[in-house]
Rosetta silent file (secondary structure, phi, psi, omega in degrees, C-alpha in Angstrom):
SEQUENCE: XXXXXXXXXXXXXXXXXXXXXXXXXXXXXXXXXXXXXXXXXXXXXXXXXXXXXXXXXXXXXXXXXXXXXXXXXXXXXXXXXXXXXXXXXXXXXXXXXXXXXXXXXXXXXXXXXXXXXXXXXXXXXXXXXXXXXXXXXXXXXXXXXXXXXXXXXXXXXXXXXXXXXXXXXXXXXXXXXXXXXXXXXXXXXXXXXXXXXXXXXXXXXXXXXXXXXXXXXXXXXXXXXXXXXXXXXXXXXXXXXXXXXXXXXXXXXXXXXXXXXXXXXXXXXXXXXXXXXXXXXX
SCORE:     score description
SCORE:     0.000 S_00000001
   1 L     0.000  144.343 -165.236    0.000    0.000    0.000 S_00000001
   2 L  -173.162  112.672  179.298    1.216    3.085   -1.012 S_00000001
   3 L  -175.483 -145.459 -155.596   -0.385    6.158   -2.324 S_00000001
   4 L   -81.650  146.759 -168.588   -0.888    9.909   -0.615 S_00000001
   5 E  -142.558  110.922  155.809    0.020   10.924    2.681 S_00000001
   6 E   -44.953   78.980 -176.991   -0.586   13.915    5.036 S_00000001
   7 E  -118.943  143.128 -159.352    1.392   15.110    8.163 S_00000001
   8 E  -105.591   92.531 -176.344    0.130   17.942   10.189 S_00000001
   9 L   132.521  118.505 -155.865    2.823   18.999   12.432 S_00000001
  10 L  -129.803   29.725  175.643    6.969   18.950   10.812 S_00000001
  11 L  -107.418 -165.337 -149.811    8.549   18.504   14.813 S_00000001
  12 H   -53.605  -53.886 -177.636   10.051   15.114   15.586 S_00000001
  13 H   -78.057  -11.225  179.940    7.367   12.765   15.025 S_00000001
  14 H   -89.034  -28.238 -173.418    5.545   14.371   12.386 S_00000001
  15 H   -75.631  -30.188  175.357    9.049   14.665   10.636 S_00000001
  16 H   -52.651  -85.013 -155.155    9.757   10.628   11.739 S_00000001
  17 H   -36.494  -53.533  176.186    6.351    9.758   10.684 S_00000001
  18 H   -65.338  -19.567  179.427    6.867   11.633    7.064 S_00000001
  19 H  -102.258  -24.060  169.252   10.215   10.248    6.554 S_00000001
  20 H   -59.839  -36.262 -170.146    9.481    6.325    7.492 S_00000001
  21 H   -71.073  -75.268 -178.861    6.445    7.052    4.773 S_00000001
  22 L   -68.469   32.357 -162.064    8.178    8.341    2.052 S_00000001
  23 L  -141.850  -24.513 -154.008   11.040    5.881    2.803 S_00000001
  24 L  -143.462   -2.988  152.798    8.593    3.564    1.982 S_00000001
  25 L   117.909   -5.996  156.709    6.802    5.308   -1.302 S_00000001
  26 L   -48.910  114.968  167.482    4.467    6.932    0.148 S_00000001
  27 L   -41.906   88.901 -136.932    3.623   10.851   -1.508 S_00000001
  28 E  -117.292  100.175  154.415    4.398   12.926    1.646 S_00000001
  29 E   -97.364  140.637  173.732    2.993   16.355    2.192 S_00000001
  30 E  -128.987  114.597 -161.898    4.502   17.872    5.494 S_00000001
  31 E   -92.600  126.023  155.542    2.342   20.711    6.769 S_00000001
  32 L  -164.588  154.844 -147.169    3.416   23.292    9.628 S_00000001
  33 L   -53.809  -42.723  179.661    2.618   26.687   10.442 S_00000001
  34 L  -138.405  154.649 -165.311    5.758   28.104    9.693 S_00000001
  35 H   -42.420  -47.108 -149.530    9.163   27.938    6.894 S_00000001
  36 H   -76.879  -18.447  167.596   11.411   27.782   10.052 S_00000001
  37 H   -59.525  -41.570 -150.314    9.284   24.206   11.335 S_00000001
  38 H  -118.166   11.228  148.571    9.472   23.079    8.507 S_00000001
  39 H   -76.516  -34.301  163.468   13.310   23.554    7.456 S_00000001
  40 H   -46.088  -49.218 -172.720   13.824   21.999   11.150 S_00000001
  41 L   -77.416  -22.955 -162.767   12.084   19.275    9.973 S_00000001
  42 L  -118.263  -60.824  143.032   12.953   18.284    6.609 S_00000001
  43 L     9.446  -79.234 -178.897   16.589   19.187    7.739 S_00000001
  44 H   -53.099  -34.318 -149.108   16.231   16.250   10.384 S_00000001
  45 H   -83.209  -89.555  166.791   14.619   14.072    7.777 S_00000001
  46 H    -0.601  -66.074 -177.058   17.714   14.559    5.686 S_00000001
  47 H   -55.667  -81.773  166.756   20.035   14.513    8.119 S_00000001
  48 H   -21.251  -94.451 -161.331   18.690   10.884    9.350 S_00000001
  49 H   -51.679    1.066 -168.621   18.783    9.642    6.058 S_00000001
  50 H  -102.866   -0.235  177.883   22.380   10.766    5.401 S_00000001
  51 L  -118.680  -26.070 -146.532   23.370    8.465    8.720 S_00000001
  52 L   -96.538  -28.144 -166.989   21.031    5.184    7.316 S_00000001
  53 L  -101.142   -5.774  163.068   23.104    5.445    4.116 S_00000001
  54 L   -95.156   21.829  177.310   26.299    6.050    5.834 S_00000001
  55 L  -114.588    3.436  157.233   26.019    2.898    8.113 S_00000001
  56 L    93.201   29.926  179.674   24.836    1.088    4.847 S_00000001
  57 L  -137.952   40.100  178.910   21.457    0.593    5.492 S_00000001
  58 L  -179.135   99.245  176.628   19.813    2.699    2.914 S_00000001
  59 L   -15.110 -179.664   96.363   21.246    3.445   -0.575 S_00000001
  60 L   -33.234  -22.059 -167.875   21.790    7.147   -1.520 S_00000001
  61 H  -107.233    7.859  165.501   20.054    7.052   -4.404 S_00000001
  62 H   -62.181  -56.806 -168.901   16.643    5.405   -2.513 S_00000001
  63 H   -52.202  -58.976  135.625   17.281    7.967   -0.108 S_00000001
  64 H    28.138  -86.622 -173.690   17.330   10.457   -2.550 S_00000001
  65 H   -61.624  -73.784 -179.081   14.216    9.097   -4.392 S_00000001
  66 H   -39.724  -48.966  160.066   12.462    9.470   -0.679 S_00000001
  67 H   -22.203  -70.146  170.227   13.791   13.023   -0.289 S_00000001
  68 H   -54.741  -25.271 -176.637   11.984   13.974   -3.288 S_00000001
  69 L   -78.456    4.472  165.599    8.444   12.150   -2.352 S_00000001
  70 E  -125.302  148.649 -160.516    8.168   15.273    0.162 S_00000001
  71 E  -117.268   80.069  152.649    6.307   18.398   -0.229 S_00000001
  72 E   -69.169  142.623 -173.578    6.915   20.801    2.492 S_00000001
  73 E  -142.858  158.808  179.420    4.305   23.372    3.047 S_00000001
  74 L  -121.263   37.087  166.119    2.754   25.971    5.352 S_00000001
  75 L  -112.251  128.759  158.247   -0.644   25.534    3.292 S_00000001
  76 L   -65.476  -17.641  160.919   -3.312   23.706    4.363 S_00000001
  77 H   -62.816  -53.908 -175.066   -5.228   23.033    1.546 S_00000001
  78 H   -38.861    4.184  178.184   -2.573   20.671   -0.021 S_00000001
  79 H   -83.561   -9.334 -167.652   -4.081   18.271    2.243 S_00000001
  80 L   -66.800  -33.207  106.694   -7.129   18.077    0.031 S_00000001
  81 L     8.895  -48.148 -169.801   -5.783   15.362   -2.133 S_00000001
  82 L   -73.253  139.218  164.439   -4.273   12.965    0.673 S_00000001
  83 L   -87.668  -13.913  128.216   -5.672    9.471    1.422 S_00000001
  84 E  -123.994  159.644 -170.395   -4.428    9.646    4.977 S_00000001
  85 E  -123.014  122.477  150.441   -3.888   12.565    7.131 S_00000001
  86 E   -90.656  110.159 -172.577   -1.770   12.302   10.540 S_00000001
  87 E   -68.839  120.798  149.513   -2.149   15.047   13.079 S_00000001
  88 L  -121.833   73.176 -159.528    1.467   15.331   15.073 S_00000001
  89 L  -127.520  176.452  179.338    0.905   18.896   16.604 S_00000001
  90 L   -60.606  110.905 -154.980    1.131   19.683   20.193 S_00000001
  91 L   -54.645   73.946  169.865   -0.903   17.717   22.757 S_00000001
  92 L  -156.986  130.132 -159.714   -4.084   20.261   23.474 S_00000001
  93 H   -69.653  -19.626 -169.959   -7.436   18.967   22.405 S_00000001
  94 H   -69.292  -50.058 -172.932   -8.187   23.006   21.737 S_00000001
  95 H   -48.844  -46.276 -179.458   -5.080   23.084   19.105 S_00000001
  96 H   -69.285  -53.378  112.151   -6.401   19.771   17.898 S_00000001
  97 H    56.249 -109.860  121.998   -9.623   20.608   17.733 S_00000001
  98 H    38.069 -100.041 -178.490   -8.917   22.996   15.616 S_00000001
  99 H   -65.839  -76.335 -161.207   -6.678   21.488   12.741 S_00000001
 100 H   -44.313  -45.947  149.399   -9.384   18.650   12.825 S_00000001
 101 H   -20.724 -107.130  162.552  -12.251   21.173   11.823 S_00000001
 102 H    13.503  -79.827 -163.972  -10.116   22.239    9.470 S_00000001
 103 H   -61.102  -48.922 -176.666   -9.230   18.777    7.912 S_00000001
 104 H   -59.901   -1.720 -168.052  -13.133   17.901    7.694 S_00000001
 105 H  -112.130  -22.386 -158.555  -13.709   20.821    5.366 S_00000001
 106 H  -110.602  -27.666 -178.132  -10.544   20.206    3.093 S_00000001
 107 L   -77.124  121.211 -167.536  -10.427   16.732    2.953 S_00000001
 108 L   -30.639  171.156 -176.490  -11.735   14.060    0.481 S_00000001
 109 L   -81.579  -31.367 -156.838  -14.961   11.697    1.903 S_00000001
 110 L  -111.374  -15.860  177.717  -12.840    8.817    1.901 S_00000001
 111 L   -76.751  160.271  160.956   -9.566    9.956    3.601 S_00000001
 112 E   -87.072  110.476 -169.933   -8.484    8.720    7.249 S_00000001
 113 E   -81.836  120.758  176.931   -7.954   11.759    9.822 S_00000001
 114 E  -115.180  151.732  175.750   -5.528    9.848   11.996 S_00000001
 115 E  -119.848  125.674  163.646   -4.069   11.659   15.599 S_00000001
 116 L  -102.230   62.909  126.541   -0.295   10.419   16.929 S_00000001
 117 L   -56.861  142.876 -177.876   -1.448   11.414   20.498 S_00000001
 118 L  -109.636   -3.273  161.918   -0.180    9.548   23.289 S_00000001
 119 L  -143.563  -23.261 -167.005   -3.234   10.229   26.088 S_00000001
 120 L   -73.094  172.218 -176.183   -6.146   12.283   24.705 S_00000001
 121 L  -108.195  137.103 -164.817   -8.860   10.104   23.663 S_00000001
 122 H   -69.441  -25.508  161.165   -9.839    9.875   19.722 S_00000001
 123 H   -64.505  -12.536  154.352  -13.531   10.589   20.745 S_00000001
 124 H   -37.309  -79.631  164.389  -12.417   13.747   21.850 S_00000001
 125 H   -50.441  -30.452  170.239  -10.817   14.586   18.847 S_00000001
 126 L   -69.691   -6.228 -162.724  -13.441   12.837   16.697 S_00000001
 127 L   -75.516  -34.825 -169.519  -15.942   15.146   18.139 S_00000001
 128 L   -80.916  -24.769  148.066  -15.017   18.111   15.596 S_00000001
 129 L   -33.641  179.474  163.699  -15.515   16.351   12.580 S_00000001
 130 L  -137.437    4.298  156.768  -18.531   15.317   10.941 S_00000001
 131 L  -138.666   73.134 -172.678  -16.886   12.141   10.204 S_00000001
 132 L   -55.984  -31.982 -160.986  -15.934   10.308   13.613 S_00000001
 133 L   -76.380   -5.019  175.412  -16.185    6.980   12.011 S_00000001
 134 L  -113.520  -10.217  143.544  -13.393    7.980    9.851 S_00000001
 135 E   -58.248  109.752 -175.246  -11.434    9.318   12.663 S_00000001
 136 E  -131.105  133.386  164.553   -8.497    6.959   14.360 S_00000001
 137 E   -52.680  112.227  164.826   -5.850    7.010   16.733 S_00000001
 138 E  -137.816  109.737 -153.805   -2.288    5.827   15.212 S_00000001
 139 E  -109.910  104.993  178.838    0.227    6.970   18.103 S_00000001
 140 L   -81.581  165.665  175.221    4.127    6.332   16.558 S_00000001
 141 L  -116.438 -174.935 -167.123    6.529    6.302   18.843 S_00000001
 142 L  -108.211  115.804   -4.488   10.138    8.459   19.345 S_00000001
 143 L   -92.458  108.924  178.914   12.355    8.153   17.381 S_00000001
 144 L   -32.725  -49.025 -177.848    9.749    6.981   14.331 S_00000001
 145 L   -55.554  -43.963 -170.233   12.912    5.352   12.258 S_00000001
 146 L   -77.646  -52.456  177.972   14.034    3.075   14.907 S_00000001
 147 L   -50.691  124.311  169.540   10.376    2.351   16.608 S_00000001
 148 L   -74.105  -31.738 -163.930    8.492   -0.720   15.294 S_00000001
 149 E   -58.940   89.219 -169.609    5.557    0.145   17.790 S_00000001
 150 E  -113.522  132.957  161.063    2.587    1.887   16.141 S_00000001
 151 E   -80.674  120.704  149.406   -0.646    1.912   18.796 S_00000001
 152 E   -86.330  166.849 -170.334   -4.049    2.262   16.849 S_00000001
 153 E  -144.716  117.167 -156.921   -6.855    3.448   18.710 S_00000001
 154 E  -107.074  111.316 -179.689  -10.307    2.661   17.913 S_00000001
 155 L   -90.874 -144.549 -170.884  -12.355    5.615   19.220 S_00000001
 156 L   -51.275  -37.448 -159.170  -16.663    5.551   20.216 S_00000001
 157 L  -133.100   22.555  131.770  -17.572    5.651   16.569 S_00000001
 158 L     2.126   88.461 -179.290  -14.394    4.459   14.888 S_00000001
 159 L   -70.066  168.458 -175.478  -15.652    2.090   11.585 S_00000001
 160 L   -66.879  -65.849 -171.780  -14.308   -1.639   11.332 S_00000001
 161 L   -59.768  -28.251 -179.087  -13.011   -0.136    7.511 S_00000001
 162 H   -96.567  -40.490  170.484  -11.042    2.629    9.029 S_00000001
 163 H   -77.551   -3.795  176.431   -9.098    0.771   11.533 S_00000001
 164 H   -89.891  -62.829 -177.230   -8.195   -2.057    8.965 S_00000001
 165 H   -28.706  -76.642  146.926   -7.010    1.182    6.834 S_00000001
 166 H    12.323  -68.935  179.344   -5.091    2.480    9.729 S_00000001
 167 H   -96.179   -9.287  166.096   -3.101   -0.634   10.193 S_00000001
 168 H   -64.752  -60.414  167.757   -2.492   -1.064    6.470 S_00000001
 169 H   -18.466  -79.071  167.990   -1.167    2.362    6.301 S_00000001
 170 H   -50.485  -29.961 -164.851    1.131    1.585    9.444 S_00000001
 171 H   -82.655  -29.112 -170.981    2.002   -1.639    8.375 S_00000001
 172 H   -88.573  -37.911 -175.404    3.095   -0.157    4.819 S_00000001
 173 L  -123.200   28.514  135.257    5.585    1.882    6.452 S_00000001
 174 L   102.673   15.835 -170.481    7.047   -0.801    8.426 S_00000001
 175 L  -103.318  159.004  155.094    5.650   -0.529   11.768 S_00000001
 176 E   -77.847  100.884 -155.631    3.850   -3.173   14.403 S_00000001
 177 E   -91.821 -179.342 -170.720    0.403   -2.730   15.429 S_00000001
 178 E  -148.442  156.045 -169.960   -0.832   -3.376   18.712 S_00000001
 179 E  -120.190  112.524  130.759   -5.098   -2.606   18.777 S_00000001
 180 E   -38.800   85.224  179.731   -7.040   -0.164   21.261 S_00000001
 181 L   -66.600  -47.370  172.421  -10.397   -1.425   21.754 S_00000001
 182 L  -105.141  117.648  178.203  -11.496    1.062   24.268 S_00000001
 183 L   -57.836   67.608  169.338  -10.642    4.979   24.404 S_00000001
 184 L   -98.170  175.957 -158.831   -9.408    5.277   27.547 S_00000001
 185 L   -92.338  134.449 -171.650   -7.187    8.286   28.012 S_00000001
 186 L    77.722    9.742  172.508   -3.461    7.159   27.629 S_00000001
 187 L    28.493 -120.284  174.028   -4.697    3.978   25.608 S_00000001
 188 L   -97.220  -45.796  177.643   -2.021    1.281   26.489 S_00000001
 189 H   -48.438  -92.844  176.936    1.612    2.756   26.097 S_00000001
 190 H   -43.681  -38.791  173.588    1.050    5.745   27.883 S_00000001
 191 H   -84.338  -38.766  170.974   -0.726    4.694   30.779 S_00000001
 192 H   -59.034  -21.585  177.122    1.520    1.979   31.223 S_00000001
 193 H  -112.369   16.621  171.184    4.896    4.271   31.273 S_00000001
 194 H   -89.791  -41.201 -171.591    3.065    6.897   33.022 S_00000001
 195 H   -85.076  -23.187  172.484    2.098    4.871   36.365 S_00000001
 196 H  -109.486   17.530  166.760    5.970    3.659   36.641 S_00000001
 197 H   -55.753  -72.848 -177.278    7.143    7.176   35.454 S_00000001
 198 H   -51.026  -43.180 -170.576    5.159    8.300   38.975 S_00000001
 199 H   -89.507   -9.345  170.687    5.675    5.722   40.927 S_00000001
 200 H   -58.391  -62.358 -164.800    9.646    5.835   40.305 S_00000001
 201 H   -64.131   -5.672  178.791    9.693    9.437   41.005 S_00000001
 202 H  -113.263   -2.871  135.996    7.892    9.204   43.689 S_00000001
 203 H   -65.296  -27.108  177.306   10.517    6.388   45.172 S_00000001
 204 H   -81.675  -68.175  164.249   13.269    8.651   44.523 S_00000001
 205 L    -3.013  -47.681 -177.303   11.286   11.628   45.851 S_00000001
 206 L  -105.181   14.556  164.439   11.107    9.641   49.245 S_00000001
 207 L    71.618   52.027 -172.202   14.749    9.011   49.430 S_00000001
 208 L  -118.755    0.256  167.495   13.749    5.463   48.920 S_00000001
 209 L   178.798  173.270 -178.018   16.426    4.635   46.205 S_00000001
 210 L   -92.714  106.651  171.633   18.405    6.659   43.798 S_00000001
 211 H    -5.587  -44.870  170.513   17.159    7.661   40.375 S_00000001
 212 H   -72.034  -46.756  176.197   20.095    5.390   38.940 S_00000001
 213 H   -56.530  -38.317  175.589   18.982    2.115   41.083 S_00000001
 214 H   -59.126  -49.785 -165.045   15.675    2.547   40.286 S_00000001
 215 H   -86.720  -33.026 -173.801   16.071    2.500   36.168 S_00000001
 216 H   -74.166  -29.385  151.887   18.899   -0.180   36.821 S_00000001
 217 H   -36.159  -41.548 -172.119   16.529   -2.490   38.867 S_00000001
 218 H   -92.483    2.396  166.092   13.862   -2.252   36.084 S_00000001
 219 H  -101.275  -63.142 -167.998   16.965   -3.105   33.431 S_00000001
 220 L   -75.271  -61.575 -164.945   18.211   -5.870   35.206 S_00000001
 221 L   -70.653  -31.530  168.794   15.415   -7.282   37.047 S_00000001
 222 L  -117.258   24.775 -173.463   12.568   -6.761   33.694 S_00000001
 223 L    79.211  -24.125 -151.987   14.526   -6.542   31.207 S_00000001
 224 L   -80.975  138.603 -143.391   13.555   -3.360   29.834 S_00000001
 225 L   -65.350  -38.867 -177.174   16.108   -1.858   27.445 S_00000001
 226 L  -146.301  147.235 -171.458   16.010    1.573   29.847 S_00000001
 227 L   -58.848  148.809  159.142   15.000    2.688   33.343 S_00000001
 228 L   -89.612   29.289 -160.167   11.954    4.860   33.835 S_00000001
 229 L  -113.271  -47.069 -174.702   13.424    7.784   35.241 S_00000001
 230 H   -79.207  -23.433 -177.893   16.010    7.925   32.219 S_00000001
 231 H   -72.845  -25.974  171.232   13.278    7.252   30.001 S_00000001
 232 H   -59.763  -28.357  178.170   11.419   10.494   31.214 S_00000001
 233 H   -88.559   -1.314  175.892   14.418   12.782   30.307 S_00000001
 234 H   -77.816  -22.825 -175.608   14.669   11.155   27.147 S_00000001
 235 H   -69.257  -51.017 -163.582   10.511   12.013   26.383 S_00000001
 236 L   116.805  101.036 -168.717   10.852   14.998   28.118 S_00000001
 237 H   -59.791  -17.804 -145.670    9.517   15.237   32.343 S_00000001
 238 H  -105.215    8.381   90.947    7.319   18.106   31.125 S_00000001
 239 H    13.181  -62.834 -171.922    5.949   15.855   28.534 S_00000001
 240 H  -129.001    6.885  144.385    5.209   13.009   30.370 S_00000001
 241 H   -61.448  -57.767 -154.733    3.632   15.340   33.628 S_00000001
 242 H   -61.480  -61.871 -168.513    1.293   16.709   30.800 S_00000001
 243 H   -56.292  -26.141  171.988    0.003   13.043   29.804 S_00000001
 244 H   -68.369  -25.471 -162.557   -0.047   11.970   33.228 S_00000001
 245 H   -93.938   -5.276 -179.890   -1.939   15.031   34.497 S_00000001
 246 H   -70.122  -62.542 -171.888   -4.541   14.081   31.000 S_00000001
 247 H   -60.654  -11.355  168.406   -5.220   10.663   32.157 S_00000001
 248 H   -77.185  -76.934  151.673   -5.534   11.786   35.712 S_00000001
 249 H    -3.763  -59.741  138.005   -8.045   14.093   34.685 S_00000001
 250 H   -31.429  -84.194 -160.362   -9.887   11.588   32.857 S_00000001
 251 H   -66.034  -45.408 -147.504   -9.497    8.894   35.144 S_00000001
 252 L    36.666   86.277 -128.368   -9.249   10.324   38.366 S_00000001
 253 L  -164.876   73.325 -158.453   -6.950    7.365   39.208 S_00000001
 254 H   -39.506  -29.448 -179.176   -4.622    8.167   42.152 S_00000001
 255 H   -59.140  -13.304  173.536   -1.730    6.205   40.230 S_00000001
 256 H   -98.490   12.985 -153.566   -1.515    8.952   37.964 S_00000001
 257 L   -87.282  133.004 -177.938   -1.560   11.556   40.318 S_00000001
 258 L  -105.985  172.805 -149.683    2.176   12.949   39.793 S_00000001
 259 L   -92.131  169.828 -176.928    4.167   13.565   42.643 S_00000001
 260 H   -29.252  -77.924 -175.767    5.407   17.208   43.922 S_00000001
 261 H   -27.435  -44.188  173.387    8.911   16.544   42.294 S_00000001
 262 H   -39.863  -68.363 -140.983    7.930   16.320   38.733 S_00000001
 263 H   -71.615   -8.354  173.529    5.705   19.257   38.830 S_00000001
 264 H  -107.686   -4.949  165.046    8.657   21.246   40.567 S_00000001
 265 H   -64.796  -69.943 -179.202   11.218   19.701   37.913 S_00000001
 266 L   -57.122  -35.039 -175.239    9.102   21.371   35.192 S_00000001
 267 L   -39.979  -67.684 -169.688    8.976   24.230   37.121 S_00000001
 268 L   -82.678   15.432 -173.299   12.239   25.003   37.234 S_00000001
 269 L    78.282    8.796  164.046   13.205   23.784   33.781 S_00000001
 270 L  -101.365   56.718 -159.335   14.782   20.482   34.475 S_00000001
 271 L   -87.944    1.315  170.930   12.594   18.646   31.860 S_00000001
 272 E   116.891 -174.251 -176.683   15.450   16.003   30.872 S_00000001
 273 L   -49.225    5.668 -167.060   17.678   16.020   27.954 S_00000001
 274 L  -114.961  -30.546  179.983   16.868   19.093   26.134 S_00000001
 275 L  -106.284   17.065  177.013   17.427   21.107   29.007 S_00000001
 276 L    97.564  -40.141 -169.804   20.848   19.603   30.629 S_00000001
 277 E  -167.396  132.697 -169.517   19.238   18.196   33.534 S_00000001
 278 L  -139.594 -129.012  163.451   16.269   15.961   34.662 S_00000001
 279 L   -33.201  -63.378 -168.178   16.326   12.913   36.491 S_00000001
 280 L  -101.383  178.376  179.078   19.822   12.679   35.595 S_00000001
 281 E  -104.766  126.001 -155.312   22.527   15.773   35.000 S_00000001
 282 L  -101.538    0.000    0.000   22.854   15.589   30.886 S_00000001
């Protein structure tokens, strides 16, 4: 499967998501507000593929050929054409909101309005439309080249026909689906690396181990390629407070409640690798 593809959003995952596509023949418009997102973005996309072909695991002239299958833009009407569209924009149902309105006016009857959200719920989003049943959750994960993992999400009024579409789509561009039955807020992923995000931080927090014992327990003892303390500065603390404080919201589900430290981490700007210092000192 292979044929036109939308992304709404040119920052890391909408640039992942557009370059795994069009890596994979997929027609790639990449939409964002402004030139400078979307030289950041297609920049990156570049950049990546200039390390796949010097470690020998992508030609030059494929890459190339992929290069060319994308059409950055800051218009939204070029979306009117695409047979799926993926929203990667910043995780506020108003912003999304928003774009999806938008999309429901410009888009063909037949395309899939897809969301890469990691906690809001797709009936949320599906709400703005006038075609929910053609609205789906497909949540890639960071960094989109390397991740196999794509979560669909079937939301209230989700069709059977849109979710098969969904995972062809994903499937086409080389990822591994895992199925959402139910819209809960934080689907599967997210709620799962959200409750031992919280409950880590809130063992270190109580001087009950050290931020390094803690991620090395959960490497040695479950296997898990990295602790969840290191994994928050790689996401980003202020990041994975916002999805925690969604699904708490939602749920009202004390395991999500996040503890002081986070929320005084973000405060001050110690959000993890981008800033120098999180969990860990960077």
């Amino acid at each position: 499967m292979a044929g036109k593809l939308a992304v709404i959003g040119a920052g890391l995952m909408g640039a992942g998501i557009a370059q795994v596509s069009a890596q994979a023949g997929w027609d790639v418009v990449l939409r964002d507000v402004t030139d400078e997102a979307l030289k950041r973005g297609t920049d990156g996309i570049k950049a990546s593929y200039d390390k796949f072909v010097a470690k020998g695991k992508l030609e030059a002239h494929d890459a190339d050929a992929a290069l060319a299958r994308i059409t950055a833009t800051t218009d939204l009407d070029a979306v009117a054409d695409a047979d799926v569209v993926v929203e990667a924009v910043f995780e506020k149902l108003e912003i999304k909101h928003e774009i999806f309105r938008a999309l429901d006016k410009l888009v063909k009857d037949e395309a899939i309005l897809a969301s890469n959200t990691s906690a809001i719920p797709i009936t949320k989003i599906a709400a703005a439309t006038e075609r929910p049943e053609r609205v789906v959750g497909a949540h890639f994960f960071s960094p989109v080249p390397m991740m196999q993992l794509c979560e669909l999400v079937r939301g209230y009024k989700t069709s059977d026909e849109t979710l098969a579409k969904a995972r062809e789509f994903a499937e086409s561009v080389g990822k591994t689906c895992i199925v959402v039955n139910r819209d809960v807020a934080g689907f599967v992923t997210t709620r799962l690396i959200c409750a031992l995000v919280v409950e880590a931080a809130k063992l270190q927090e109580s001087g009950v181990a050290s931020a390094e014992d803690i991620d090395l327990a959960c490497k040695l003892g479950f296997g898990h390629a990295m602790g969840p303390l290191a994994t928050a500065d790689l996401t980003g603390v202020d990041i994975l407070l916002h999805a925690t404080n969604n699904i708490y919201t939602e749920s009202q589900d004390e395991k999500f409640a996040a503890p002081e430290l986070m929320r005084r981490m973000v405060d001050a700007g110690d959000i993890g690798r981008k800033s120098g210092q999180g969990f860990y000192k960077h």
